[in-house]
C-alpha positions in Angstrom: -40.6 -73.5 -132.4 -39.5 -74.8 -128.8 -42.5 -77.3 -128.9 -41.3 -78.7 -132.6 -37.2 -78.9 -131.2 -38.0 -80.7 -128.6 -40.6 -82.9 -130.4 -37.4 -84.5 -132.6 -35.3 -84.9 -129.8 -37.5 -86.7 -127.8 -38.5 -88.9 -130.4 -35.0 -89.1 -132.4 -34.4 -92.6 -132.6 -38.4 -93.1 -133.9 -37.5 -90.3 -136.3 -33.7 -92.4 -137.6 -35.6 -95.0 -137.9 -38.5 -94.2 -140.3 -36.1 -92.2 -141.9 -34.2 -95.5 -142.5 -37.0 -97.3 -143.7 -38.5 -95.1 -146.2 -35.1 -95.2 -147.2 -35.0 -98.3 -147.9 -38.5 -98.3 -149.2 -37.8 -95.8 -152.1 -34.4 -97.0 -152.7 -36.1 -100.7 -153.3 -38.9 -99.1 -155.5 -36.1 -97.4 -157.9 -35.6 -100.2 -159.6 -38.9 -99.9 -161.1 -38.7 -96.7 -162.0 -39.3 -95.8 -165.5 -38.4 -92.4 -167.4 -40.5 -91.1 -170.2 -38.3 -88.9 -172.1 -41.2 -89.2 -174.7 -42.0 -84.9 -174.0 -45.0 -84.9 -176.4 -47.1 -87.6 -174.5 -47.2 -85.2 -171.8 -48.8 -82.7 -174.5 -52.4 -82.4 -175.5 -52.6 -84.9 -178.4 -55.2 -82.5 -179.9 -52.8 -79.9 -180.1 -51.8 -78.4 -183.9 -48.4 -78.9 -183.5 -48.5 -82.0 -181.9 -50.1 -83.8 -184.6 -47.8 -82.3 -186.9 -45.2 -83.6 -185.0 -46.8 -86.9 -184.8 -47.7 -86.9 -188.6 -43.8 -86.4 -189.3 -42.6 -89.0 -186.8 -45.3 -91.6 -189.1 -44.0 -90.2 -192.1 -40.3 -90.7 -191.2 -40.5 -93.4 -189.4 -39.4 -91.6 -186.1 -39.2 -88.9 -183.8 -35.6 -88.1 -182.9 -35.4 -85.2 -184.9 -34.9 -81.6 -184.5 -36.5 -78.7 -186.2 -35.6 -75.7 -186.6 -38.6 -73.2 -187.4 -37.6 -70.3 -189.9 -40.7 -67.8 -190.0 -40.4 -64.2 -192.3 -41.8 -62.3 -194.4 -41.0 -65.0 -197.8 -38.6 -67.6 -196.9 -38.0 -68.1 -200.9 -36.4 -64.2 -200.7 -32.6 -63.8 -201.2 -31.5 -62.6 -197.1 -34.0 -65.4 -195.7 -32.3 -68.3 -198.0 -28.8 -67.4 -196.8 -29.8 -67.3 -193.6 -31.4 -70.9 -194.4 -28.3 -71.9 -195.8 -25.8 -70.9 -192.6 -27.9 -72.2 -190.3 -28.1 -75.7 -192.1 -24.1 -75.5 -192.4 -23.9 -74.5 -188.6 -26.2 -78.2 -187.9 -24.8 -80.2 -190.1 -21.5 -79.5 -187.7 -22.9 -80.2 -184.5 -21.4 -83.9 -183.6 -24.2 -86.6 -183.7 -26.6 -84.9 -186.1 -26.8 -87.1 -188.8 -29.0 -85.5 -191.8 -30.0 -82.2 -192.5 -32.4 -81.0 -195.1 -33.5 -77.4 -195.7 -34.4 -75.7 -198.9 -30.9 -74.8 -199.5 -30.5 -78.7 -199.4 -33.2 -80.3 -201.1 -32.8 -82.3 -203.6 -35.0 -81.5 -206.7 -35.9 -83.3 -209.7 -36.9 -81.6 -213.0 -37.3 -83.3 -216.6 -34.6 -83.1 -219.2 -33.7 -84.0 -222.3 -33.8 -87.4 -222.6 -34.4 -88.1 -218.8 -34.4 -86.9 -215.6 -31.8 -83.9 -214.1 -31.2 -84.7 -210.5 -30.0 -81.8 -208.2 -30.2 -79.3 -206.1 -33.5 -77.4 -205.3 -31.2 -74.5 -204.9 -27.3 -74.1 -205.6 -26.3 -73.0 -201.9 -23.0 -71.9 -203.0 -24.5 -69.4 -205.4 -28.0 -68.7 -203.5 -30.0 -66.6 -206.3 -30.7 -62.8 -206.2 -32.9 -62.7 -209.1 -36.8 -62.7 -208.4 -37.6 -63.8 -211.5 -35.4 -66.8 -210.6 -36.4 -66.3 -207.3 -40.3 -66.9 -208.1 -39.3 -69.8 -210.4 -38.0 -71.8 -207.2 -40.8 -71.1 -205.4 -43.3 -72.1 -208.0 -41.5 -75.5 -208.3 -41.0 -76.3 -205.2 -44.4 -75.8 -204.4 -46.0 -77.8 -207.8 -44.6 -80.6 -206.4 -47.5 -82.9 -205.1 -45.2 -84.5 -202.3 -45.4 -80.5 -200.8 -48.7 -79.0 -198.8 -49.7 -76.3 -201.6 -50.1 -72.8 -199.0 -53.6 -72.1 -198.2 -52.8 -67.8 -198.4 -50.2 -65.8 -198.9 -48.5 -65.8 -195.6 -47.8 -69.7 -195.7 -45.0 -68.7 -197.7 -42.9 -67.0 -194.8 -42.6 -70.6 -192.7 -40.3 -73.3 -193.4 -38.4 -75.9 -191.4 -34.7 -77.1 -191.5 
């Protein structure tokens, strides 16, 4: 330890002075320093989730978005769609978030009389208990083409807000 204490102070001024210079150096090269905030290009781009991710960014022509995963037993049962609901309240409060869109805020479109009936997939202010009713939503939601039909059964439990 003597050897290395004595080392610096014999060769201080050498020691300032490359100190100095990288310095210098570094503080030169800063200026072309770029920062990726881009996390999923340090990802594998074979990854499952990271092609979803990139699918959606394609889709919606962009990536600043946030997801929330919901996983459970059914996400089209009566606890899960409240929860669903609050948490898509909660967001939609957070300063800066712009849209939010969750099942308890889809809009869905069914044929009518005469026309078309625009509205909600699901009235959030009066979440159904039914399972009749219940099953109906599910079975629409997923009929529509625009949706990924699930593959099994357990599909059903994931959803995003």
């Amino acid at each position: 330890m003597n050897k290395f204490a004595n080392a610096i102070i014999k060769y201080q001024i050498a020691i300032i002075v490359i100190v100095v210079l990288l310095t210098l150096f570094f503080s030169y090269q800063f200026k072309y320093m770029k920062v990726n905030s881009d996390v999923i290009s340090y990802l594998r781009q074979d990854d499952p989730d990271v092609q979803l991710f990139n699918r959606i960014g394609k889709e919606y022509a962009g990536t600043s978005i946030a997801m929330v995963g919901i996983e459970a037993p059914d996400v089209f049962d009566f606890q899960t769609l409240n929860v669903i609901n609050r948490l898509t309240v909660k967001i939609k409060q957070i300063n800066g978030v712009a849209t939010v869109i969750s099942l308890t805020d889809v809009l869905g479109i069914r044929s009518a009389e005469g026309g078309l009936e625009v509205g909600r997939l699901i009235d959030k202010n009066n979440i159904p208990n039914d399972p009749a009713e219940l099953k109906r939503i599910r079975e629409y939601a997923l009929s529509k083409k625009s949706k990924r039909r699930p593959q099994n059964h357990n599909e059903f439990g994931k959803c995003g807000i």
